[in-house]
C-alpha positions in Angstrom: -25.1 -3.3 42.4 -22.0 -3.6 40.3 -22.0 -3.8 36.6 -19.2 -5.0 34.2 -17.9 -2.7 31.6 -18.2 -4.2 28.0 -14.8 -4.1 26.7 -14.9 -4.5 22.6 -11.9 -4.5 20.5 -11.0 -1.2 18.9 -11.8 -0.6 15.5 -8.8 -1.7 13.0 -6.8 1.2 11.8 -6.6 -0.1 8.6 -9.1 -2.1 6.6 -6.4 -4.7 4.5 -3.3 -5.9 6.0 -1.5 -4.2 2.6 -2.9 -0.7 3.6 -0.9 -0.9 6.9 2.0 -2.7 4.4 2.2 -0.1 2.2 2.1 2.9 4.6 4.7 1.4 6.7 6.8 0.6 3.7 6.3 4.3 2.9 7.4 5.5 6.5 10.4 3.4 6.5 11.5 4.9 3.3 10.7 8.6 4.5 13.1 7.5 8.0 15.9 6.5 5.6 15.6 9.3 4.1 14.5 8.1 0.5 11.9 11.3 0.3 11.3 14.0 2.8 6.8 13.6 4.7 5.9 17.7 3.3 7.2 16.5 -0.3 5.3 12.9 0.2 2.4 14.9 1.1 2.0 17.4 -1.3 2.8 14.6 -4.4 -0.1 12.6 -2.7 -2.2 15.3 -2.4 -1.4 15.5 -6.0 -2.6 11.8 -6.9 -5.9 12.1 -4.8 -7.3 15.2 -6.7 -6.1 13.4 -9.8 -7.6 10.5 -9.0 -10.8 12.0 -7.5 -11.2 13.7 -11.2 -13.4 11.3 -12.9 -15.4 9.9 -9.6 -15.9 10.3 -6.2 -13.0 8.3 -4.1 -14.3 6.0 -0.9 -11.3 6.6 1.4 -10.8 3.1 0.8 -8.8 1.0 -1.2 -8.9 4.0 -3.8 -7.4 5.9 -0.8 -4.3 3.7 -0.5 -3.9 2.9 -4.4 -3.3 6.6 -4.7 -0.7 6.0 -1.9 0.8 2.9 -3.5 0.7 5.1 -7.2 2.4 8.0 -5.3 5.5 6.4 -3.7 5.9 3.8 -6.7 6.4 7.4 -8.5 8.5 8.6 -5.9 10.9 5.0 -6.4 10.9 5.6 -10.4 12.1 8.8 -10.5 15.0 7.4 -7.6 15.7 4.3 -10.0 14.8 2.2 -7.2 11.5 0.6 -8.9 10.7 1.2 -12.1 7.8 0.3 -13.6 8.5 -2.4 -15.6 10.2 -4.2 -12.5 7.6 -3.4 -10.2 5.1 -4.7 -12.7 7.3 -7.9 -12.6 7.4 -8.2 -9.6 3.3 -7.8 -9.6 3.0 -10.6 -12.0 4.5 -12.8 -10.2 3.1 -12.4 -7.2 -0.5 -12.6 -9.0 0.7 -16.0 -10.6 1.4 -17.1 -7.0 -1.6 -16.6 -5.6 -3.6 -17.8 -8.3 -1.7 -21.4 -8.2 -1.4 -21.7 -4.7 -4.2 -24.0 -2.6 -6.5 -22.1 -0.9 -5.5 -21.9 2.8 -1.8 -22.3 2.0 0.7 -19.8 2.0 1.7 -18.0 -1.3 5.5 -17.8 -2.2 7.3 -16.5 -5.2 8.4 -18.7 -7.5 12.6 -19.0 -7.2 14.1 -16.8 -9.9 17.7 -17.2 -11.7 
């Protein structure tokens, strides 16, 4: 008798395609050199026990909104996104998305 393995699809690594987005955004900057991974990980470190204060955190979303606060910190102090741009920028993008059809795809609006 022969029997047939049951082959299921591994479990996603991340739970929201902008978890993946961000980390890889943040490895990209650690390879050019932007920050060096024992500095990223002490600062994030930093922002979970901060975070983790005032509740208990999921390892969730609250898991990577810590990352996204951590290297938006890390680009502020560098000049290269400060706050008010990067809220900007987040405005936008939730204008987008709340204007475009559902099942469309969401672009930016064309600046200057």
């Amino acid at each position: 008798m022969t029997t047939c393995a049951t082959h299921t699809a591994p479990e996603p690594v991340f739970a929201e395609p902008w978890h993946a987005h961000v980390f890889a955004m943040t490895v990209a900057l650690n390879e050019a050199g932007r920050f060096d991974w024992p500095d990223w990980a002490a600062r994030f470190s930093q922002t979970l026990k901060h975070n983790g204060l005032n509740r208990d955190l999921d390892g969730g979303d609250d898991y990577f909104l810590a990352w996204l606060e951590t290297l938006e910190q890390f680009l502020a102090e560098q000049g290269a996104a400060l706050p008010g741009d990067v809220e900007s920028i987040r405005q936008a993008w939730e204008d987008a998305y709340l204007t475009t059809p559902h099942g469309h795809p969401v672009h930016l609006a064309e600046t200057g």
